[in-house]
C-alpha atoms as a printed R data frame, in Angstrom:
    type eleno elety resid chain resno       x       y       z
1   ATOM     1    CA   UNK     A     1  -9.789  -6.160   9.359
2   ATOM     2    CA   UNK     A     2 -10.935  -2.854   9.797
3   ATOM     3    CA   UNK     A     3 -10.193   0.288   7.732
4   ATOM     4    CA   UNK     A     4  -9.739   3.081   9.861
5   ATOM     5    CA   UNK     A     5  -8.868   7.012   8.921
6   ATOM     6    CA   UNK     A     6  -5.511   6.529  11.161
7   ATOM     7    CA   UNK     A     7  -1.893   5.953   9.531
8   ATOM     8    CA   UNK     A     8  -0.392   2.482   9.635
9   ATOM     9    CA   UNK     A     9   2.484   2.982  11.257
10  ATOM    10    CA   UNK     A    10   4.046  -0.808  11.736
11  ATOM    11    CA   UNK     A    11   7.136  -0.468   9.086
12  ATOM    12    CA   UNK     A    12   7.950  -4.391   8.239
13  ATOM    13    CA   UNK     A    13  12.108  -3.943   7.248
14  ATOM    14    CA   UNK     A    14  13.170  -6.993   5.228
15  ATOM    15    CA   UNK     A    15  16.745  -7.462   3.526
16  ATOM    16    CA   UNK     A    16  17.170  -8.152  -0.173
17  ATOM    17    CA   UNK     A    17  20.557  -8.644  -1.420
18  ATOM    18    CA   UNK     A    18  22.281  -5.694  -0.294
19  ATOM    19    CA   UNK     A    19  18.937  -3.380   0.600
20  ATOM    20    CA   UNK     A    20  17.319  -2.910   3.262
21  ATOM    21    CA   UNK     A    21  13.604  -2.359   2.014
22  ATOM    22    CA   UNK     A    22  10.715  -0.769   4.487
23  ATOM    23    CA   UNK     A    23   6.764  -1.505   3.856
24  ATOM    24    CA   UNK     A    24   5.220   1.702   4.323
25  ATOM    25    CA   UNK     A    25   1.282   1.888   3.833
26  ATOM    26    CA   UNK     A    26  -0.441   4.501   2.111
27  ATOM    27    CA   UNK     A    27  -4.455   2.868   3.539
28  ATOM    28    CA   UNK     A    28  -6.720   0.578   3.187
29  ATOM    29    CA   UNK     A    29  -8.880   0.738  -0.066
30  ATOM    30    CA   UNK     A    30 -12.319  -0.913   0.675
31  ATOM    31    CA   UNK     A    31 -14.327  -2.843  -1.771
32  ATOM    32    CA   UNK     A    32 -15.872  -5.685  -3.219
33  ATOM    33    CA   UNK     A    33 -15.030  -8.558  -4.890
34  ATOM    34    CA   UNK     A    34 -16.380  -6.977  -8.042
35  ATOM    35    CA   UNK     A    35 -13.106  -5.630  -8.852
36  ATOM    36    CA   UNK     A    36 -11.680  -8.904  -9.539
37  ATOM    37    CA   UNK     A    37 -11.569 -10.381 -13.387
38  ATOM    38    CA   UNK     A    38 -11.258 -13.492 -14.385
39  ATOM    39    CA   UNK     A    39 -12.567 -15.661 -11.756
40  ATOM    40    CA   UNK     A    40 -15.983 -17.006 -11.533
41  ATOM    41    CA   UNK     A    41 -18.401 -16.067  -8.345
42  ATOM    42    CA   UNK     A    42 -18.149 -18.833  -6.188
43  ATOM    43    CA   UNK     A    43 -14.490 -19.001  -6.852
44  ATOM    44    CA   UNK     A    44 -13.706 -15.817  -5.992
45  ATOM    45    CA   UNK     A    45 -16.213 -16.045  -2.496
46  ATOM    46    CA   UNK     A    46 -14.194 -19.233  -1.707
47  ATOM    47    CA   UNK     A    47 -10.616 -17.308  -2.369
48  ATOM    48    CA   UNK     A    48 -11.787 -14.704  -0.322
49  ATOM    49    CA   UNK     A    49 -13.632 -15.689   2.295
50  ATOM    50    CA   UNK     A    50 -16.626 -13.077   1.650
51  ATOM    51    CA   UNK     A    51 -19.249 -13.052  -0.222
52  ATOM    52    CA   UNK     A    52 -19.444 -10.818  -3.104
53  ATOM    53    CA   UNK     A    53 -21.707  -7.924  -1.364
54  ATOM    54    CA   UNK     A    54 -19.191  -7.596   1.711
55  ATOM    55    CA   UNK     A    55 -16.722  -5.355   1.617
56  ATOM    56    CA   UNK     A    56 -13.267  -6.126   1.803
57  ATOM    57    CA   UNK     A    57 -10.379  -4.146   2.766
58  ATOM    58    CA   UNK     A    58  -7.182  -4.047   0.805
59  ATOM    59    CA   UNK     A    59  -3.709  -2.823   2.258
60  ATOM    60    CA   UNK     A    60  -2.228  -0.521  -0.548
61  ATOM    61    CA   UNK     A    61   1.759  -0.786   0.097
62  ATOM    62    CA   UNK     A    62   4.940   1.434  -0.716
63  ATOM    63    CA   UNK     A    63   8.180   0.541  -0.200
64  ATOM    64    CA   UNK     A    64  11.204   2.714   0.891
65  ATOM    65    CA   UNK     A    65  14.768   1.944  -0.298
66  ATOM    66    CA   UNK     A    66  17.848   3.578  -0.558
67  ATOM    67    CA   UNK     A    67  19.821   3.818  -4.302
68  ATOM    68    CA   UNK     A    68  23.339   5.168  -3.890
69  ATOM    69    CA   UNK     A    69  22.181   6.714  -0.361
70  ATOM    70    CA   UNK     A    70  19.458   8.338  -1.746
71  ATOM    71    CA   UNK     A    71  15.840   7.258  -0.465
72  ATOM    72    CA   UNK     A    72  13.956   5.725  -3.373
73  ATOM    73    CA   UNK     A    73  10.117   4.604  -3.501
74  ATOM    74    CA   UNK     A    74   8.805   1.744  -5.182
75  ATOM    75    CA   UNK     A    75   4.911   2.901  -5.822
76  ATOM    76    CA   UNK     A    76   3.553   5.706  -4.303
77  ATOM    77    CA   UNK     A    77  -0.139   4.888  -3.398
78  ATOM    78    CA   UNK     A    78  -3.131   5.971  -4.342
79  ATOM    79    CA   UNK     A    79  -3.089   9.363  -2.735
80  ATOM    80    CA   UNK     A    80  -7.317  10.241  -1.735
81  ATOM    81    CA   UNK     A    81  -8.240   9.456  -5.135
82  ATOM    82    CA   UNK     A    82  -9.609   6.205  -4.245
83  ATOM    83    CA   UNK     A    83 -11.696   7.569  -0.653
84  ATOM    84    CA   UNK     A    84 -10.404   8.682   2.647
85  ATOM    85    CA   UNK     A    85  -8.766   6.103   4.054
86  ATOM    86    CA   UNK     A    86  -5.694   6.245   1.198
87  ATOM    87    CA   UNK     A    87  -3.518   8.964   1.394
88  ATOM    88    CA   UNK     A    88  -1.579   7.919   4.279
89  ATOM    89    CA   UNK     A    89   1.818   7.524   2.593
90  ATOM    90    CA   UNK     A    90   3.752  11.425   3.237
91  ATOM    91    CA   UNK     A    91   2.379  10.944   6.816
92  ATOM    92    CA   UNK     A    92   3.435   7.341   7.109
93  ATOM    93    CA   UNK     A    93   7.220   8.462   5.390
94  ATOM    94    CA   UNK     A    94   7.074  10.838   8.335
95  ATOM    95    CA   UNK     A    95   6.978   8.913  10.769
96  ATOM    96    CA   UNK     A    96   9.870   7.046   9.581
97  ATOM    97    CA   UNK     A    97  11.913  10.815   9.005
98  ATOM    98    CA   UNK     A    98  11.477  11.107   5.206
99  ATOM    99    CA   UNK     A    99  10.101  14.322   4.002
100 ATOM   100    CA   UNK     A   100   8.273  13.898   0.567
101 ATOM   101    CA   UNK     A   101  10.584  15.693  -1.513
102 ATOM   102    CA   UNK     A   102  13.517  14.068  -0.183
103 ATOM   103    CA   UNK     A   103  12.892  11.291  -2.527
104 ATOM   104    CA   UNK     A   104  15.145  10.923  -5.162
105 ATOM   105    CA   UNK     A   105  14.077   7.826  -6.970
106 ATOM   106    CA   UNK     A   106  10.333   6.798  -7.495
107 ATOM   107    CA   UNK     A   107  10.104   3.427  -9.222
108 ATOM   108    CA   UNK     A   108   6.241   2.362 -10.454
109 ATOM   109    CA   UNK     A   109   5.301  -0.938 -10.869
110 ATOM   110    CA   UNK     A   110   1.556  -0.090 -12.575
111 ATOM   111    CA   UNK     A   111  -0.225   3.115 -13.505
């Protein structure tokens, strides 16, 4: 995989129950397997499929729903905190025809 600077448009839809819920992508984050705790080197090089000096590139994910016909967010990215190729998700809403402050609802699963 390669991070690029470009939006990730491709918006997987799946149904839940009775909501129709829309991966949106707000970049890649590149790192290393240094940010993982709890696992031992080699473990984490065989989970991964990298050694522990390659990068690796990790898909940071939004997902649009609507609540009562409002649209609704669950996360909202990392904005360009983390480097340039975050920051993706008010282009990537967009594309789909949701302004920013349209959102109603913004549900976070972590700080």
């Amino acid at each position: 995989m390669q991070a690029g600077n470009q939006p990730i448009a491709n918006h997987p839809v799946q149904k839940i129950g009775g909501f129709e819920v829309k991966a949106v992508s707000d970049g890649i984050l590149t790192t290393s397997l240094d940010v993982l705790v709890g696992l031992g080197q080699s473990e984490m090089e065989r989970l991964a499929g990298a050694s522990r000096t390659e990068p690796i590139f990790l898909p940071v994910n939004c997902f649009l729903l609507e609540i009562s016909g409002q649209p609704a967010l669950i996360d909202v990215g990392a904005g360009n905190s983390l480097g340039p190729t975050l920051g993706k998700l008010p282009e990537n809403l967009r594309t789909l025809g949701v302004a920013s402050e349209s959102i109603r609802y913004i549900l976070l699963t972590y700080l």
